[in-house]
N, C-alpha and C positions, 0 to 999 in steps of 0.2 A: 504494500500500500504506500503511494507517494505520501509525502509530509504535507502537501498542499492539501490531499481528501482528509487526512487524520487531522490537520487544522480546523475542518470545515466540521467534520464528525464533534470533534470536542466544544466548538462553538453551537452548534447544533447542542449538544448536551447541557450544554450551560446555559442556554435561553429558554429549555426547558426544566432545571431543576429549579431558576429563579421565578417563573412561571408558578412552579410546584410549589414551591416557597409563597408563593403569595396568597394563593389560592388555599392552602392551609393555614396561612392565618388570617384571613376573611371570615373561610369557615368557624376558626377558633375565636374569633371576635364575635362573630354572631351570636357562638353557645353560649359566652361569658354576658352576655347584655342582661342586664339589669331586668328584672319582669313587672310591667304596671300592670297592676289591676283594677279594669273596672266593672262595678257592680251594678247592673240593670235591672231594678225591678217592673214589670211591664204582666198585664191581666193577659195568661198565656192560656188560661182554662176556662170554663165558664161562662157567660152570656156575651160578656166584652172580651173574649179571648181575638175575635175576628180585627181586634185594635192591637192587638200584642203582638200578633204573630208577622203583622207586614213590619211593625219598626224592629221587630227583630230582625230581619231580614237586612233592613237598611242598617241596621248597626252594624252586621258582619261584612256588609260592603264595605262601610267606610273603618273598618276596623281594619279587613284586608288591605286597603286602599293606604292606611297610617304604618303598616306593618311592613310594605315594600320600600315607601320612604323614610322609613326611621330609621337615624344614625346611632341615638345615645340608647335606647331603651326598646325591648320588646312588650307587647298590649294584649294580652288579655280582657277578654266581657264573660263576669259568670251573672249569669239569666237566672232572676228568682221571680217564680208566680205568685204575685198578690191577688187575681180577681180581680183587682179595686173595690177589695175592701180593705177596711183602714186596720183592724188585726192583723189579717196575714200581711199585710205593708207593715207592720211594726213588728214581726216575727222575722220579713226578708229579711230588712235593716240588719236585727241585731243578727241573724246568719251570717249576711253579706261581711259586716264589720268583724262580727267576733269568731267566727273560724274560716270565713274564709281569708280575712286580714285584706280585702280590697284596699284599692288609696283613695278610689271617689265612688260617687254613687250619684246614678241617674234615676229620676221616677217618672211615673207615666203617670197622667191627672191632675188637676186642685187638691182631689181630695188625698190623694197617696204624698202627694209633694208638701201637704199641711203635718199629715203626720213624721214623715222622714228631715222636713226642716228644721225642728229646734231640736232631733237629735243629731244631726251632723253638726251644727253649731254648737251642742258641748263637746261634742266627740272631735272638732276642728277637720272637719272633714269636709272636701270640695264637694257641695251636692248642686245636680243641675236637675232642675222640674223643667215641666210641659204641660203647661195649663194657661186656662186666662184668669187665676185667681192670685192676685199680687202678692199673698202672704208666705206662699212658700220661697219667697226669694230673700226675706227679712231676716236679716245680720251678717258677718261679713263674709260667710262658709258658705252660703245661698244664691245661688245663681237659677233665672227663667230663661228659657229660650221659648219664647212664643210670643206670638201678637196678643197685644191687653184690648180688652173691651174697648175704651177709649181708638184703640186703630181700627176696628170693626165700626161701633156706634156711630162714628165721625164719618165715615161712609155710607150708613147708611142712611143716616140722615140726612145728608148731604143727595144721595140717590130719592129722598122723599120729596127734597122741596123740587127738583125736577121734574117728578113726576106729579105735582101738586097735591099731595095730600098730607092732610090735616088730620083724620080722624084716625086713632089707633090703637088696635089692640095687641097685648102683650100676652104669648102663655108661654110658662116657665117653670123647668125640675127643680124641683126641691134638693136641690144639688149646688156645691161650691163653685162650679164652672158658670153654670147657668145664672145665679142666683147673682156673678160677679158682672154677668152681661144685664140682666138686669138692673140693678143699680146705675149702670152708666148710660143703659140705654133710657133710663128715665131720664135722668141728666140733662142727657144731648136733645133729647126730645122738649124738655120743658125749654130749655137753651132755645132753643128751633122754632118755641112762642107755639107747634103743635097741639094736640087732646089726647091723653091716654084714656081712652074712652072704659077699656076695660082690663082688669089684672087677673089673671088666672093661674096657680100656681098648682100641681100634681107632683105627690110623690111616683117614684121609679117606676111601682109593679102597678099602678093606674090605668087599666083598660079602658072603662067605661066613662067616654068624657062630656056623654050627652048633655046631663043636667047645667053642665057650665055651658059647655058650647050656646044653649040656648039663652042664657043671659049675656054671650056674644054677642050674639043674631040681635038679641035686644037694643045692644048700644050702637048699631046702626055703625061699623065701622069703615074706611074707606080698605086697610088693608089688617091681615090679619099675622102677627110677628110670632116666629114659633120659636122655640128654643128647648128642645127635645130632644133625647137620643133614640135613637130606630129600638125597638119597632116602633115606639108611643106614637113617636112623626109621623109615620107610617097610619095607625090605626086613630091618633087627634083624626088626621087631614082628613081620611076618608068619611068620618064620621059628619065633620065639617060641611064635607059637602053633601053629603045623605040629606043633611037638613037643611038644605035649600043654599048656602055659602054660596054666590056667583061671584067675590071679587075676590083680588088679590092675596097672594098669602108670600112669605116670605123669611128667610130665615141668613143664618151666619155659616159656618162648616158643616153644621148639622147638615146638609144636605148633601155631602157626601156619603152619610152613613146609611140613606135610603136605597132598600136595593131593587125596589122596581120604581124606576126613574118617571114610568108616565103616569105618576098619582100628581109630580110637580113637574110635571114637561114645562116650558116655555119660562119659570120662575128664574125671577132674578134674585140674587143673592151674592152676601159678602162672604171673600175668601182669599185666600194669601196667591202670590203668585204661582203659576206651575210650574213645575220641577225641570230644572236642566235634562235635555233632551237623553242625555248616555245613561244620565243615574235612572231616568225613567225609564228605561229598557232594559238596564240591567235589574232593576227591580221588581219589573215586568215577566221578566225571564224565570227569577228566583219564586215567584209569589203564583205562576199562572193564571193571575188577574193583573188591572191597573187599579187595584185597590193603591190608595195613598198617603192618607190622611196620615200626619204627624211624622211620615218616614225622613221630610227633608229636617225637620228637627233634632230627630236623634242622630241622623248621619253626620249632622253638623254640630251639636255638642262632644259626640265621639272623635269630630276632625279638632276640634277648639280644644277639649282635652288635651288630646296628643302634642298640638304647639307648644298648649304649655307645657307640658312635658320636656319637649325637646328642648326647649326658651330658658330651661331654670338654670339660674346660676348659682355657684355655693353659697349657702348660706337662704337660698330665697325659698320660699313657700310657694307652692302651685296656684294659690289664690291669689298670690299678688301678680302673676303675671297673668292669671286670666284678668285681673281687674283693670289691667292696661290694653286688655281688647275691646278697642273702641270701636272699631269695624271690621265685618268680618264676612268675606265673599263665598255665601253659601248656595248650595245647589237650589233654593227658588229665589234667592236675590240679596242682596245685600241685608245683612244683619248690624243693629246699630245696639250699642249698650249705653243706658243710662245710668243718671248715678246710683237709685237701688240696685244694681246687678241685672236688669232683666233686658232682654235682646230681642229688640222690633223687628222685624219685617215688614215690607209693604202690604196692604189690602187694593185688592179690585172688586170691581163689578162683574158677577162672572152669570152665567144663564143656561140653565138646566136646557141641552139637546133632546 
């Protein structure tokens, strides 16, 4: 063998044991990564399980999605079913925190995110809710990601006086979500110099809404405001119009949750923007519906996590660098944080196909 091929041979060798060398410790830096955990309680069984199981799904996207570009640290989501109810929310909790030792905790609702709030604030733990009920964001460990009544109310009202009316009735769960849209929507309404002609309030398991509906019908209204979760929307509306309702009716997200679309075909209603075209597909892919509702929420509090994550510098706390997320470009539009901790997105006018 000439000295020239044995040259060529050994250099050849050596561009690949340096190769090898790197590539082993890539690998080895990967194993050694630090592991975050985070703790999702979301109603995975049950009557609202059909809420759980899509932002499930969106979490593990954008979990995957945090998992490819992270440098310092590998992510973990351990998934505990609450129902939404506020017990088994205060049983995840203390699983989440006390064996499984997560570092943050995400909830799903008003009412799960009321309960899980002032224990992460003793426990100093980064907790991020998803509701329109302001309380679960209260003190410094408490962060929302969702649009507040006030971004809904303000549009709808504003969609009232275009459309000129005046006269209006309000029906509403006997629920923290509901119950926060409420109060604002009076607000905006009385603001608006309009008539809440009528206030109708139903707990959950409420079937039979005739007796109210007819002191509806009574106060002669121009539209009728619901604020329900399916099936009640579903079995209010029909009822509504049994007995004679010819005008308008209208509502906020809720009208997502309806799943035969032509009891409210043609209704307009408030609602956040639609999801970036790829995460909708890939979502779409994962879940074999375009179910939606709340997926760009958690996918974006799981990306907002992980910054901070990645952001921390010795000595800093994961809450102070998410408190410096002033803005933040999430898959249905830009996310704004105020100074209680909670994270706006835009409302539109959006109208049942």
């Amino acid at each position: 063998m000439s000295k020239k091929i044995m040259w060529v041979l050994v250099l050849i060798l050596g561009i690949f044991l340096v190769i090898k060398g790197f590539t082993i410790n890539d690998a080895n830096s990967a194993e050694k990564k630090e592991v975050k955990r985070i703790g999702v309680i979301l109603p995975l069984s049950g009557p609202k399980a059909y809420l759980g199981v899509t932002a499930r799904k969106a979490a593990e996207i954008s979990l995957n999605k945090l998992n490819k570009a992270a440098k310092k640290y590998k992510y973990e989501i351990v998934f505990e079913d609450d129902q939404m109810e506020s017990k088994r929310t205060a049983l995840a909790y203390n699983k989440l925190v006390n064996i499984d030792k997560v570092d943050t905790i995400v909830s799903w609702s008003s009412n799960s995110g009321n309960v899980v709030s002032p224990l992460a604030e003793k426990n100093k733990i980064v907790h991020f809710g998803m509701g329109v009920d302001k309380k679960p964001a209260i003190g410094k460990y408490n962060f929302t990601n969702w649009s507040q009544p006030e971004d809904f109310m303000y549009k709808m009202t504003e969609q009232f006086n275009k459309n000129k009316i005046k006269n209006i009735s309000l029906v509403y769960l006997n629920h923290s979500g509901p119950k926060a849209m409420r109060d604002e929507f009076i607000k905006q309404v009385n603001k608006a110099n309009m008539n809440l002609v009528s206030l109708s309030s139903f707990a959950a398991e409420e079937r039979n809404y005739r007796q109210e509906i007819s002191k509806i019908l009574a106060s002669n209204p121009d539209i009728v405001t619901i604020f329900l979760y399916s099936p009640g929307f579903e079995v209010f509306t029909k009822q509504l119009r049994e007995l004679g309702y010819k005008g308008d009716i209208t509502t906020v997200f809720y009208a997502n949750f309806v799943t035969d679309k032509s009891i409210i075909k043609d209704m307009w209603y408030v609602d956040n923007l639609d999801l970036e075209e790829n995460f909708k597909k890939e979502l779409a892919k994962r879940t074999g519906n375009d179910a939606s509702f709340g997926a760009s929420n958690i996918y974006d509090i799981i990306a907002m996590l992980g910054q901070g994550f990645e952001n921390l510098s010795d000595g800093e706390e994961l809450v102070d660098v998410i408190m410096k997320i002033k803005k933040f470009n999430g898959v249905s539009g830009k996310l704004t944080q105020d100074s209680e901790g909670i994270f706006h997105s835009q409302t539109i006018i959006k109208r049942v196909k």
